[in-house]
Backbone as a chain_set.jsonl record, in Angstrom:
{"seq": "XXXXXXXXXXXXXXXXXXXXXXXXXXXXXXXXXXXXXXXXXXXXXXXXXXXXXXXXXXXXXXXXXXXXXXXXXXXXXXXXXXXXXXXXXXXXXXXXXXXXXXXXXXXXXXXXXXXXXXXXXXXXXXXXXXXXXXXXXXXXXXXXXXXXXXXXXXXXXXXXXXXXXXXXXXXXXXXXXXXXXXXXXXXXXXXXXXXXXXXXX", "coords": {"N": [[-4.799, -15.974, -11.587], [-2.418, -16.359, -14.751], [1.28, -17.045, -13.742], [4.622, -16.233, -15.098], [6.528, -16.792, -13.609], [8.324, -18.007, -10.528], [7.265, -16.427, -8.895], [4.527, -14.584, -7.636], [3.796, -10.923, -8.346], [4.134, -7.663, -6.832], [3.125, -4.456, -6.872], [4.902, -2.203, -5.127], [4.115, 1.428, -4.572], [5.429, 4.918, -2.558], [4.42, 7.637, -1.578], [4.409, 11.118, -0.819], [3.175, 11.445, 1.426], [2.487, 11.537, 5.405], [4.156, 9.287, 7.484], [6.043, 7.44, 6.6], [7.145, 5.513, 7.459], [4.931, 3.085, 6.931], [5.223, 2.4, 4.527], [7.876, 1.339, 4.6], [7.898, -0.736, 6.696], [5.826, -2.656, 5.758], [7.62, -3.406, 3.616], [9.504, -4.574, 4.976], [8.213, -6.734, 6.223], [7.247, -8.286, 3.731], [10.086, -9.163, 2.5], [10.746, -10.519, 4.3], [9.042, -12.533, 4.368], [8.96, -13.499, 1.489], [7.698, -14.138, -0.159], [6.571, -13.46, -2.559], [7.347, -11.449, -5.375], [8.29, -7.997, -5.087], [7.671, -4.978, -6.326], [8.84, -1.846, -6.437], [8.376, 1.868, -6.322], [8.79, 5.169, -6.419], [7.767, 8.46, -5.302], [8.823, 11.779, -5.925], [7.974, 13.626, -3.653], [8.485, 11.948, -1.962], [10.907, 11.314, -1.204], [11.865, 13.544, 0.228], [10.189, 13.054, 2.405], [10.789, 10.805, 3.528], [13.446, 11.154, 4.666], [12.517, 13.707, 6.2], [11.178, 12.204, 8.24], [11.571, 9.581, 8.801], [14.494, 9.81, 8.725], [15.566, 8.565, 6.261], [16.885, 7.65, 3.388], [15.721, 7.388, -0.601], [17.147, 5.334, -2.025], [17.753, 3.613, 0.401], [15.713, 2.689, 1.304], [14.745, 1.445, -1.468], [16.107, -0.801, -1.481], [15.205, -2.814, 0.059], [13.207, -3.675, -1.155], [12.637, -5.822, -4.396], [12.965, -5.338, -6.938], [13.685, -1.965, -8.18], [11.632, 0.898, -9.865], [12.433, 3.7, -11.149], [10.708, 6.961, -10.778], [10.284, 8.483, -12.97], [10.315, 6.79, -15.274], [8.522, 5.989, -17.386], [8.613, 4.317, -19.502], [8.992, 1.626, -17.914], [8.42, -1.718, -16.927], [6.333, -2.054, -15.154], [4.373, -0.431, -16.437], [2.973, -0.982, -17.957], [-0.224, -3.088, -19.117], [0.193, -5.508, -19.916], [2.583, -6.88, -18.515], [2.321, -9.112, -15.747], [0.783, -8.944, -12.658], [-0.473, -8.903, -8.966], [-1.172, -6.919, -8.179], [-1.267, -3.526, -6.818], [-0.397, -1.542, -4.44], [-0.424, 1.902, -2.811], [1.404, 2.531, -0.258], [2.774, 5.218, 1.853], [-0.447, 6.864, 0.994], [-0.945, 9.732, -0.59], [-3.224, 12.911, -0.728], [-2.468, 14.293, -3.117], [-1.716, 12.391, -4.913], [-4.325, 10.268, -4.895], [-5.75, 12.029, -5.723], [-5.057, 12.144, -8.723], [-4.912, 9.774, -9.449], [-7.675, 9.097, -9.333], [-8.98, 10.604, -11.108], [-7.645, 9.501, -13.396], [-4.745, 10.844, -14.102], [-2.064, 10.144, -15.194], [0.934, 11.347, -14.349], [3.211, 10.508, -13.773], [5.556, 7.343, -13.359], [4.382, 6.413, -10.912], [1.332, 6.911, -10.993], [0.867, 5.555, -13.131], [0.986, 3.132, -13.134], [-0.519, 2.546, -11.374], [-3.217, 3.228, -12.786], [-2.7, 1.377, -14.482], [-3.703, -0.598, -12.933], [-5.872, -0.517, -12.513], [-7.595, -0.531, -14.901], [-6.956, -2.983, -15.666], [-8.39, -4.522, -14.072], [-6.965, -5.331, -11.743], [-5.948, -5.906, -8.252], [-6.059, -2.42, -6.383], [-4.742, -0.813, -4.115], [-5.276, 1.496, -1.52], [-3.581, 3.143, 0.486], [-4.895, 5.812, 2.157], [-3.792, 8.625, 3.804], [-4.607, 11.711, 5.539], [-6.005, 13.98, 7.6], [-8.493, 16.108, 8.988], [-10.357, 14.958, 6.349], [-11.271, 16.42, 3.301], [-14.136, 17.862, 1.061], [-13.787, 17.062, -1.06], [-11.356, 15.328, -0.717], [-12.99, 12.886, 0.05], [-15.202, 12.845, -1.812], [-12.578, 11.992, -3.913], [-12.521, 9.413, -3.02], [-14.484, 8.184, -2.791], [-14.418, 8.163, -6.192], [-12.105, 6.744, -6.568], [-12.779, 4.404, -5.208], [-15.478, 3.62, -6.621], [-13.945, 3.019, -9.297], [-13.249, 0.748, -8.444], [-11.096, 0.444, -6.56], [-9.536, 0.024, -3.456], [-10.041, 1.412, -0.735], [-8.27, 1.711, 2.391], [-7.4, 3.325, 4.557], [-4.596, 3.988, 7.119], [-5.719, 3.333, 9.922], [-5.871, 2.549, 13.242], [-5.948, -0.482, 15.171], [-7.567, -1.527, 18.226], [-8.253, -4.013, 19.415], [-5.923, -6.126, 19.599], [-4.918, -4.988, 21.626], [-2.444, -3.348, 21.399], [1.217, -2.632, 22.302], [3.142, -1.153, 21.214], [4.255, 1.012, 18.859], [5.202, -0.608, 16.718], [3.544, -2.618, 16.656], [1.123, -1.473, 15.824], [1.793, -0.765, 13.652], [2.481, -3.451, 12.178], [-0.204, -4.23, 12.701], [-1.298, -2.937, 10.345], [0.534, -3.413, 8.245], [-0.776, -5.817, 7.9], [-3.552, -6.077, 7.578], [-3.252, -4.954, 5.062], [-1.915, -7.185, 3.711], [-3.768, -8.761, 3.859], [-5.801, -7.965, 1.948], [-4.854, -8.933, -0.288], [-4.177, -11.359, -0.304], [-2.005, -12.593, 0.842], [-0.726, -14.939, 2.882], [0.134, -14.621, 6.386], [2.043, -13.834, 9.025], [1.973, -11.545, 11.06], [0.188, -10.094, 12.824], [-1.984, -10.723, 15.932], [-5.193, -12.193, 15.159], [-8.585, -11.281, 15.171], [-10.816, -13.191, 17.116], [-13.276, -13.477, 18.456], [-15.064, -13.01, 21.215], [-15.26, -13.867, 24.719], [-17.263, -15.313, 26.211], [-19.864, -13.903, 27.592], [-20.575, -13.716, 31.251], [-22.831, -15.276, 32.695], [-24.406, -15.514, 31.066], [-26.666, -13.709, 27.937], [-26.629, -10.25, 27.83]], "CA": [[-4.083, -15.399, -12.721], [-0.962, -17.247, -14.514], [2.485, -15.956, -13.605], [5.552, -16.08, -16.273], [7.631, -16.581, -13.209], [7.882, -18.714, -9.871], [6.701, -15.98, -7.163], [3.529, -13.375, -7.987], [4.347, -9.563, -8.24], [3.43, -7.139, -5.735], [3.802, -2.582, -6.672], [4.377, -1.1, -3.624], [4.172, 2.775, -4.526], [5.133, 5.036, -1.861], [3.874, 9.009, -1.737], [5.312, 11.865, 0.277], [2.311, 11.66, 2.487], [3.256, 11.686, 5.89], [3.818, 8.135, 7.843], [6.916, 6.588, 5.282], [7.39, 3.846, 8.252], [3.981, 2.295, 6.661], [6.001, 1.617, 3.459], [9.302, 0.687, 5.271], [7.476, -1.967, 7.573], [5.556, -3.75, 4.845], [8.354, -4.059, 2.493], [10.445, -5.316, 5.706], [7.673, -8.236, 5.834], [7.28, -9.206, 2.643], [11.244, -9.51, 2.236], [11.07, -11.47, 5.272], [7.615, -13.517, 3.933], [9.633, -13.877, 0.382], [6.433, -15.291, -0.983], [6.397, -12.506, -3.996], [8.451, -10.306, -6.308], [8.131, -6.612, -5.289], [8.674, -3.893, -7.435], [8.939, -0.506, -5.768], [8.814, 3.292, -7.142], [8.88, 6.262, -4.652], [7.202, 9.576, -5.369], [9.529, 13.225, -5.719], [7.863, 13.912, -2.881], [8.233, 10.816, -0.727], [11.993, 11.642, -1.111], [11.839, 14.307, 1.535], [9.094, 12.558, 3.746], [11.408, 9.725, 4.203], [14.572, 12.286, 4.916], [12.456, 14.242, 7.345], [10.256, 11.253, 9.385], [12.816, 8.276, 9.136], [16.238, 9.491, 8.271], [16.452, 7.591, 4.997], [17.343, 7.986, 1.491], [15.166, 6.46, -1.227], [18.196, 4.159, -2.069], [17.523, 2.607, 1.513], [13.999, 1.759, 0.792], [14.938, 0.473, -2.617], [17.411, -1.895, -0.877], [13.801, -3.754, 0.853], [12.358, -4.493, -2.785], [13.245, -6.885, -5.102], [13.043, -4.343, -7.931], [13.06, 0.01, -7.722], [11.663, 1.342, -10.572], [12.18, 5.117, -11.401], [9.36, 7.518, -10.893], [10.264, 9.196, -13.943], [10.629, 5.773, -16.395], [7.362, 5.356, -18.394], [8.711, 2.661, -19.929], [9.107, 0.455, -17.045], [7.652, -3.685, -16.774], [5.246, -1.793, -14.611], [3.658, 0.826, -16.917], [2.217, -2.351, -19.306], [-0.852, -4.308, -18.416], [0.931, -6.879, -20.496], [3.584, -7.306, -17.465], [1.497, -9.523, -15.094], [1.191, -8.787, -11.321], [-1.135, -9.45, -8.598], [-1.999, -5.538, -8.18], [-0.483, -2.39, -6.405], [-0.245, -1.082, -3.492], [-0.124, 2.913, -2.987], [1.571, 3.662, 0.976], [1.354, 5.992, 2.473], [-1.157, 7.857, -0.567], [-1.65, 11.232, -0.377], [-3.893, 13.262, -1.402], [-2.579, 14.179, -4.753], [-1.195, 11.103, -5.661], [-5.32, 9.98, -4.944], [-6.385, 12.965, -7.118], [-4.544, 11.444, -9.987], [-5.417, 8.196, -9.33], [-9.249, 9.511, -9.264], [-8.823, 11.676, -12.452], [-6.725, 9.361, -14.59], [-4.393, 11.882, -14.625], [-0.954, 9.487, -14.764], [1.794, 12.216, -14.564], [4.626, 9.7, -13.731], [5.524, 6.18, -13.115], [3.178, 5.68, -10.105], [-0.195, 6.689, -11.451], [0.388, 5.263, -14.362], [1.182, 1.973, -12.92], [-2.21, 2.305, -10.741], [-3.986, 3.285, -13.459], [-2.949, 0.125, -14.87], [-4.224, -2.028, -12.341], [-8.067, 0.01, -12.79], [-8.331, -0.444, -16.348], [-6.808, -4.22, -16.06], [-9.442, -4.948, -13.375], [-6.787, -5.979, -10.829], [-6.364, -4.962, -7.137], [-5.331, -1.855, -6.679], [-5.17, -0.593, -2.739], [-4.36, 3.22, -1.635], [-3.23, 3.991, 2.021], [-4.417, 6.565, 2.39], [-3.102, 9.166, 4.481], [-4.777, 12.855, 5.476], [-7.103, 14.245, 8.278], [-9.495, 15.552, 8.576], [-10.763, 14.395, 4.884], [-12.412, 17.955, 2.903], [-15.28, 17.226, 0.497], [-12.682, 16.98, -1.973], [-10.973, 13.72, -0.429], [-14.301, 12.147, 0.135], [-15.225, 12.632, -3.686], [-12.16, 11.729, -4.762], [-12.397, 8.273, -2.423], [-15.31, 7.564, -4.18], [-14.291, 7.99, -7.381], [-11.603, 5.749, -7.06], [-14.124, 3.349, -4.951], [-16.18, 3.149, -7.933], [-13.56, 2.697, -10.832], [-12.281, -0.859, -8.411], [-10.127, 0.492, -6.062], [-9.777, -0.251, -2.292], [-8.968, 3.13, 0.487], [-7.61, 1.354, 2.895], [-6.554, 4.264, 6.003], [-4.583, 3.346, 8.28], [-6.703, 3.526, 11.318], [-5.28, 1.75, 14.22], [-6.63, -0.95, 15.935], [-6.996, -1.786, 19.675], [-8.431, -5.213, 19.931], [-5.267, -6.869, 20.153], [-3.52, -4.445, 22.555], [-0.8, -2.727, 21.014], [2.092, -2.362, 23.137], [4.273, -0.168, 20.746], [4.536, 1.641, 17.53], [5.536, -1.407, 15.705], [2.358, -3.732, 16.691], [0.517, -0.381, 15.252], [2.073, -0.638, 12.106], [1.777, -4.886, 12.181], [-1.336, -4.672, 12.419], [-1.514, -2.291, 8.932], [0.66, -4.281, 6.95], [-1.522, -7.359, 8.086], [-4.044, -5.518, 6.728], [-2.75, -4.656, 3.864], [-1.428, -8.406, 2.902], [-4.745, -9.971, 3.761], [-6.134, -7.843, 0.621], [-3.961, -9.764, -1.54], [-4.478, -12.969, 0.327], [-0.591, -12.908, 1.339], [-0.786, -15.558, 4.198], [0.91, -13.646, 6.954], [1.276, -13.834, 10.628], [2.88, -10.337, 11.499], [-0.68, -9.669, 14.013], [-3.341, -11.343, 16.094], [-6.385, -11.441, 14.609], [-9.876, -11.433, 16.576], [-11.258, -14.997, 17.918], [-14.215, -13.632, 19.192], [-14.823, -12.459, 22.806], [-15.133, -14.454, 25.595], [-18.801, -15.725, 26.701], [-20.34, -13.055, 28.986], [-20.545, -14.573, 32.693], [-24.58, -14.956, 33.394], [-25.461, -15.186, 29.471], [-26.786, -12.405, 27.383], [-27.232, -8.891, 29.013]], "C": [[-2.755, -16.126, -12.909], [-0.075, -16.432, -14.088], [3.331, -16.674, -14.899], [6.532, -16.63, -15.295], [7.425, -17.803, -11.698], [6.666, -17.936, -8.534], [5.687, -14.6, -8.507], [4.04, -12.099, -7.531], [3.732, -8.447, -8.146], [3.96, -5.538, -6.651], [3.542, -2.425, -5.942], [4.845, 0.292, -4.597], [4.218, 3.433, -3.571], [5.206, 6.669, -2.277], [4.647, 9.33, -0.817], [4.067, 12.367, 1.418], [2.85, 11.111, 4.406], [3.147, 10.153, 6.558], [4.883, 7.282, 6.804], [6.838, 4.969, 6.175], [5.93, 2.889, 7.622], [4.644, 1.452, 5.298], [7.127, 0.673, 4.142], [8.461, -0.789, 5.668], [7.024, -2.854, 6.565], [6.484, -3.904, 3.925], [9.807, -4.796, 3.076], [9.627, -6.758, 5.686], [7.552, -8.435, 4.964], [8.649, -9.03, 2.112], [11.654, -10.398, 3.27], [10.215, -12.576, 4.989], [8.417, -14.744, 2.324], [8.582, -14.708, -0.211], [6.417, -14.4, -2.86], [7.55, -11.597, -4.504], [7.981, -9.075, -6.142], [8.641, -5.45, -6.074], [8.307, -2.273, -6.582], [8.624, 0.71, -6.791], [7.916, 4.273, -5.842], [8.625, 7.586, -5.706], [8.452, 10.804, -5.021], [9.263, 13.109, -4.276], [8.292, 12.913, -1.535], [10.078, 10.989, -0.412], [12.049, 12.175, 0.181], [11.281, 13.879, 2.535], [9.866, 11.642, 4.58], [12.841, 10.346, 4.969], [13.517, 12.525, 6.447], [12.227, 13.36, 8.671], [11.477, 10.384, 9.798], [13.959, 8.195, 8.866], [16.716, 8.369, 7.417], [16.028, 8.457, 3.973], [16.347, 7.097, 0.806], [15.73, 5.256, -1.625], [17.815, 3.279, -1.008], [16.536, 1.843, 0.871], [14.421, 1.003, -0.235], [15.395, -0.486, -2.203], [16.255, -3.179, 0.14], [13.633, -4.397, -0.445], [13.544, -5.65, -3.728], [13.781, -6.249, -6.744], [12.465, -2.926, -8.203], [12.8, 0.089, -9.466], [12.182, 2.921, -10.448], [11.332, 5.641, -11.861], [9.258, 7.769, -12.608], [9.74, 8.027, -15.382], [8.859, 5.504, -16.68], [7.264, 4.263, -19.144], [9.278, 1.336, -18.984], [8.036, -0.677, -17.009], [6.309, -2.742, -16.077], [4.01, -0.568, -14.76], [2.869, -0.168, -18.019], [1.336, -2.727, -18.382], [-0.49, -5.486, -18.505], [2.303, -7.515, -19.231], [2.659, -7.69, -16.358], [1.641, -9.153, -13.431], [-0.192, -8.904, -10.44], [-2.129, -8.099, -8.032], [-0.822, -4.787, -7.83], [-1.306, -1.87, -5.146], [0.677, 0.29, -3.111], [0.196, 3.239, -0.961], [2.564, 3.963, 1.296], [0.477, 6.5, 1.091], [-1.568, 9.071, -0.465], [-2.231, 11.771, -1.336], [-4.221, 13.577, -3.135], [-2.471, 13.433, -5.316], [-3.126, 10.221, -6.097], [-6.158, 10.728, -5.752], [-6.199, 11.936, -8.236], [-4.783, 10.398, -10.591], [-7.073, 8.181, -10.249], [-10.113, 10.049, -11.022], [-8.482, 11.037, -13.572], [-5.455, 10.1, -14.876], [-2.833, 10.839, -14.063], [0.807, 10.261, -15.445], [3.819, 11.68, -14.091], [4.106, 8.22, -13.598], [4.17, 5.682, -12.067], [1.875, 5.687, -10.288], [-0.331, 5.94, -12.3], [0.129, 3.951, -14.034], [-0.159, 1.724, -11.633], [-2.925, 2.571, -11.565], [-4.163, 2.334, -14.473], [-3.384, -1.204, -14.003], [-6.026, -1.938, -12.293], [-8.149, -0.781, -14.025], [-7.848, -2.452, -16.64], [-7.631, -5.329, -14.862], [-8.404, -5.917, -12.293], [-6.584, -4.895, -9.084], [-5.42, -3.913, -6.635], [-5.492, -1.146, -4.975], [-4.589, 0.72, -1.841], [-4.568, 3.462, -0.003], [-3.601, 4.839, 2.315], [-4.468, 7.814, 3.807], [-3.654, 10.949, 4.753], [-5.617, 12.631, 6.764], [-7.147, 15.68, 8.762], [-9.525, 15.38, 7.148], [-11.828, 15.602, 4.83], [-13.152, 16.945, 1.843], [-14.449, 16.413, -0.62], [-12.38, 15.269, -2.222], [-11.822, 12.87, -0.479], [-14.782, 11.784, -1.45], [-14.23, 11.895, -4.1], [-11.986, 10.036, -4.275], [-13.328, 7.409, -3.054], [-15.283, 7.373, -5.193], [-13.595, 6.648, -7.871], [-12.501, 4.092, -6.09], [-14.381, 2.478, -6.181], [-15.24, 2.591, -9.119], [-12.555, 1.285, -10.325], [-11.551, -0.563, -7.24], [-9.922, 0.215, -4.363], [-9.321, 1.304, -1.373], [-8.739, 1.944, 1.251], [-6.956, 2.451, 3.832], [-5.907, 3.282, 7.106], [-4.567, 2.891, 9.632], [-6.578, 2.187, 12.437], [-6.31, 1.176, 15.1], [-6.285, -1.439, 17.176], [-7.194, -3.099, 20.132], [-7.617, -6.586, 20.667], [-4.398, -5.886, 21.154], [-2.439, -4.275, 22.282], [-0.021, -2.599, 22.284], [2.966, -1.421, 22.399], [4.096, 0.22, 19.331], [4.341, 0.588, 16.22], [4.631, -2.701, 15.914], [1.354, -2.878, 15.837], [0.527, -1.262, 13.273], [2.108, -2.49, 11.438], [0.954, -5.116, 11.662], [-1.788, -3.794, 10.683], [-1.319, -3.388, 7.761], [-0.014, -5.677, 6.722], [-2.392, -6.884, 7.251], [-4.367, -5.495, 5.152], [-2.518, -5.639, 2.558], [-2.473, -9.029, 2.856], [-5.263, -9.458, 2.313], [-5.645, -8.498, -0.771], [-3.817, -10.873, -1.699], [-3.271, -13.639, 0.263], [-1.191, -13.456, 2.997], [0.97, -14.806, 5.007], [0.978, -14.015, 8.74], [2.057, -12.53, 11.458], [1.649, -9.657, 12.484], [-1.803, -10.419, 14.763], [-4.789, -11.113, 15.306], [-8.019, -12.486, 15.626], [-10.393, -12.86, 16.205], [-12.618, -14.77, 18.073], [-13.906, -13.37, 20.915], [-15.286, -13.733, 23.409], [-16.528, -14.551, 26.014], [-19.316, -14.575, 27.731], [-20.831, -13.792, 30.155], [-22.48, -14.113, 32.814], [-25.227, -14.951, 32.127], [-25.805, -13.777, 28.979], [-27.017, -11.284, 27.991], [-28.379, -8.388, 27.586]], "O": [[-2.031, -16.495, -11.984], [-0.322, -15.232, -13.973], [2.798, -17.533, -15.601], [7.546, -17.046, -15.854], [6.403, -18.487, -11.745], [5.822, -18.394, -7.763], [5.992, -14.062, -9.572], [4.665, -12.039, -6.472], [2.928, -8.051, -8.99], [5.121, -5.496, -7.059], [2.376, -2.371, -5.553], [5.852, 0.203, -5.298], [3.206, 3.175, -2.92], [5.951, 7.004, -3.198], [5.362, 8.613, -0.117], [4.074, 13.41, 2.071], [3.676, 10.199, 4.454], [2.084, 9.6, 6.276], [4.336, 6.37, 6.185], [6.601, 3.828, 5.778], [6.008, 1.729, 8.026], [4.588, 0.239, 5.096], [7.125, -0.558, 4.137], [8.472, -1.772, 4.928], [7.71, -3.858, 6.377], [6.128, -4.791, 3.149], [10.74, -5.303, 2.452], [10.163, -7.779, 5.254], [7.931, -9.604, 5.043], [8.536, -8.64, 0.95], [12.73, -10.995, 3.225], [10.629, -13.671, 5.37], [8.434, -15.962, 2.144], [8.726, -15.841, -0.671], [6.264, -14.894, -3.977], [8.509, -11.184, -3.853], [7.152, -8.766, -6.998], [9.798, -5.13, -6.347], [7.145, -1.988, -6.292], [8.631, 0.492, -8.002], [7.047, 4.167, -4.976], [9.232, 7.676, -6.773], [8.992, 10.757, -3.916], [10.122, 12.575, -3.575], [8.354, 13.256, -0.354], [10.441, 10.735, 0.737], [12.247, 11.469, 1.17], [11.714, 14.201, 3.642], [9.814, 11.541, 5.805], [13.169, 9.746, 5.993], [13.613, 11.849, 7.471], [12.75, 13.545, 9.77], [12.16, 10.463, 10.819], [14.607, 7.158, 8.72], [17.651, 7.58, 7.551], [15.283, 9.414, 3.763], [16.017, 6.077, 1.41], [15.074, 4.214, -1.634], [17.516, 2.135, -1.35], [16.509, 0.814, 0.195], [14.513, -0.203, -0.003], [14.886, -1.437, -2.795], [16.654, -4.18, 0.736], [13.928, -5.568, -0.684], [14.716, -6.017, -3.64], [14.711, -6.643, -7.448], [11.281, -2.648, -8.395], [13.543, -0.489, -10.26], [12.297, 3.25, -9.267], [10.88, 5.354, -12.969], [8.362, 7.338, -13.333], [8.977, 8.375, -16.282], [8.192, 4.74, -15.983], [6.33, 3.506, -19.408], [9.853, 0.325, -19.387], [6.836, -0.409, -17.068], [5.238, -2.859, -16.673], [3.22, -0.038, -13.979], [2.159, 0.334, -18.889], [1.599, -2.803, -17.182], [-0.638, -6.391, -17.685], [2.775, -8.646, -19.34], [2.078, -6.728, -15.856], [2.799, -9.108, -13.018], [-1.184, -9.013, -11.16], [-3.292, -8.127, -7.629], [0.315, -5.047, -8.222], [-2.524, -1.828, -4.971], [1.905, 0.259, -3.034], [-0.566, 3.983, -0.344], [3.493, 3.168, 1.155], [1.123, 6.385, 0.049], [-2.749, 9.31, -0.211], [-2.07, 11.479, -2.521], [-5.144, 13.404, -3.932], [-3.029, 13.432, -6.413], [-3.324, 9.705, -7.196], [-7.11, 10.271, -6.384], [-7.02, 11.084, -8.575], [-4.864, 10.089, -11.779], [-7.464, 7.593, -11.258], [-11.165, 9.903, -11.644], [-8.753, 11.522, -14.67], [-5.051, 9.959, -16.03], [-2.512, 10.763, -12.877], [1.513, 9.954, -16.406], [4.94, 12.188, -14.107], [2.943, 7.819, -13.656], [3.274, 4.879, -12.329], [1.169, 4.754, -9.904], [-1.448, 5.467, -12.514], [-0.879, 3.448, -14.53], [-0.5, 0.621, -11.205], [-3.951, 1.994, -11.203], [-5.153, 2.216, -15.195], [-3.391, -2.396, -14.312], [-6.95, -2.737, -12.141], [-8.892, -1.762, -14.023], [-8.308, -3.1, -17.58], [-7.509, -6.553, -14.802], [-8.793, -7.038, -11.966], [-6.912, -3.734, -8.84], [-4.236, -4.18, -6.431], [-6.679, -0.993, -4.687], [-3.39, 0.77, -1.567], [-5.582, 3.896, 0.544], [-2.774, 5.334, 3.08], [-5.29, 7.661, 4.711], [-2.977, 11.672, 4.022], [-5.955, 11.499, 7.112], [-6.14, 16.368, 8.931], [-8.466, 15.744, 6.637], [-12.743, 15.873, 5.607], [-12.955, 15.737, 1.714], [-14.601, 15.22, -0.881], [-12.72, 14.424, -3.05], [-11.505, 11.871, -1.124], [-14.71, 10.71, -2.047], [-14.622, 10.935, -4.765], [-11.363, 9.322, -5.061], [-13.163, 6.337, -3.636], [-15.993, 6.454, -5.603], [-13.894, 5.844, -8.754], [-12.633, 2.964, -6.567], [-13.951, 1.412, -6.621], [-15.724, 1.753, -9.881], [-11.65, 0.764, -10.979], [-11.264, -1.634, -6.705], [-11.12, 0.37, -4.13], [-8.33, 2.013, -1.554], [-9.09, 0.941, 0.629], [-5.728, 2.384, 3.803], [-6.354, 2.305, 7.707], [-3.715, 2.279, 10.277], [-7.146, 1.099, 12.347], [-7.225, 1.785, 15.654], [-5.133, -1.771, 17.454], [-6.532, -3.506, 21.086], [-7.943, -7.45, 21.481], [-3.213, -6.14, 21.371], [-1.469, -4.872, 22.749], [-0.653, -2.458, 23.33], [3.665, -0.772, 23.176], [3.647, -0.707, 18.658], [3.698, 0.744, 15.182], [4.965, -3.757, 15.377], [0.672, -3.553, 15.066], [-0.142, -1.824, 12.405], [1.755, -2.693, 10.277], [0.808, -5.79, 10.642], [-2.681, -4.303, 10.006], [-2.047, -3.944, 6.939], [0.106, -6.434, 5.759], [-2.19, -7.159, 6.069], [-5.284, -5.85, 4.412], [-2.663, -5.472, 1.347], [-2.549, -9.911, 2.0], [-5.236, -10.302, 1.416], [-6.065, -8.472, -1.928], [-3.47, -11.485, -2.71], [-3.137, -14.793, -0.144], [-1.768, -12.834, 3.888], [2.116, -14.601, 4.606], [0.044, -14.383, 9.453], [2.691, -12.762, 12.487], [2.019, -8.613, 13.02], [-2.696, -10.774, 13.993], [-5.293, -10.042, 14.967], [-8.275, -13.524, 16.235], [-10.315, -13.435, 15.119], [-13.338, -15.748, 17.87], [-12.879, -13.504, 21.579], [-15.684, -14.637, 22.674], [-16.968, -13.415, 26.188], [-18.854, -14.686, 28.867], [-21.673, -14.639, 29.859], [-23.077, -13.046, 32.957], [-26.365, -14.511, 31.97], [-25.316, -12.783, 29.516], [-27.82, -11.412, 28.915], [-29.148, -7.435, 27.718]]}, "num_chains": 1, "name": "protein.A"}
């Protein structure tokens, strides 16, 4: 896809689902990557999530991105399909925010601006964030499945041997960037195992 500009442009959206450090961390690497233009916008709710979990203000977070929108602004660069970007990225996503998503139902800035990356057939990738998952979530995972969209949980892996919190969350936003095919090196990634001694069992 062309750009208008020198660097391609990333929406992170983040919900008041619980887990804010999943936003924080990826919008600490890709301000450290500096390969793309991020544009931010933070959920009512994500207000408080980030208050209670990580003792920040939405101002902080904004202060990662390259550009905060406001939830409220409908007329923001990122409520157009006509404003080019390389998709969006919804974490953490909670449940309602995935209703909405699911439904069409774009009741502020952030659905709307995922509901422009469905209908403009680009990639659109939702964290998300609940357990267990009722029939509900499941339906509504599918829905947005089907209309393009990626789930994406973020279900921790052990292969490389975490040692701490922040190899956890590494390995997410690795994750996260390979969908976008942001070259990254923020986690190991698997080689393959090691020959079994004596050949096949």
């Amino acid at each position: 896809m062309p750009y208008e500009h020198d660097k391609p442009r990333l929406i992170i959206g983040v919900t008041g689902a619980s887990a804010p450090h999943l936003a924080i961390h990826l919008l600490t690497a890709l301000a450290r990557l500096n390969t793309v233009e991020t544009h931010l916008v933070v959920s009512r709710a994500a207000h408080r999530t980030l208050d209670l979990e990580a003792d920040l203000r939405a101002d902080d977070l904004a202060g990662l991105a390259d550009v905060h929108h406001q939830r409220a602004d409908i007329a923001a660069s990122i409520a157009s399909g006509s404003f080019l970007t390389m998709g969006m990225v919804v974490v953490p996503c909670s449940m309602k925010t995935l209703a909405g998503i699911a439904h069409g139902y774009s009741d502020e800035l952030l659905t709307r601006a995922a509901d422009v990356c469905l209908k403009e057939r680009r990639r659109l990738v939702l964290v998300t964030r609940e357990t267990p998952l009722s029939l509900v979530h499941l339906r509504n995972m599918t829905a947005v499945t089907e209309a393009g969209a990626i789930v994406l949980p973020p279900v921790p892996a052990f292969y490389q041997r975490p040692a701490s919190i922040e190899d956890l969350l590494a390995h997410v936003s690795g994750k996260i960037l390979d969908q976008f095919g942001i070259a990254h090196d923020l986690s190991p990634r698997w080689r393959g195992a090691a020959p079994l001694a004596g050949g096949v069992r």
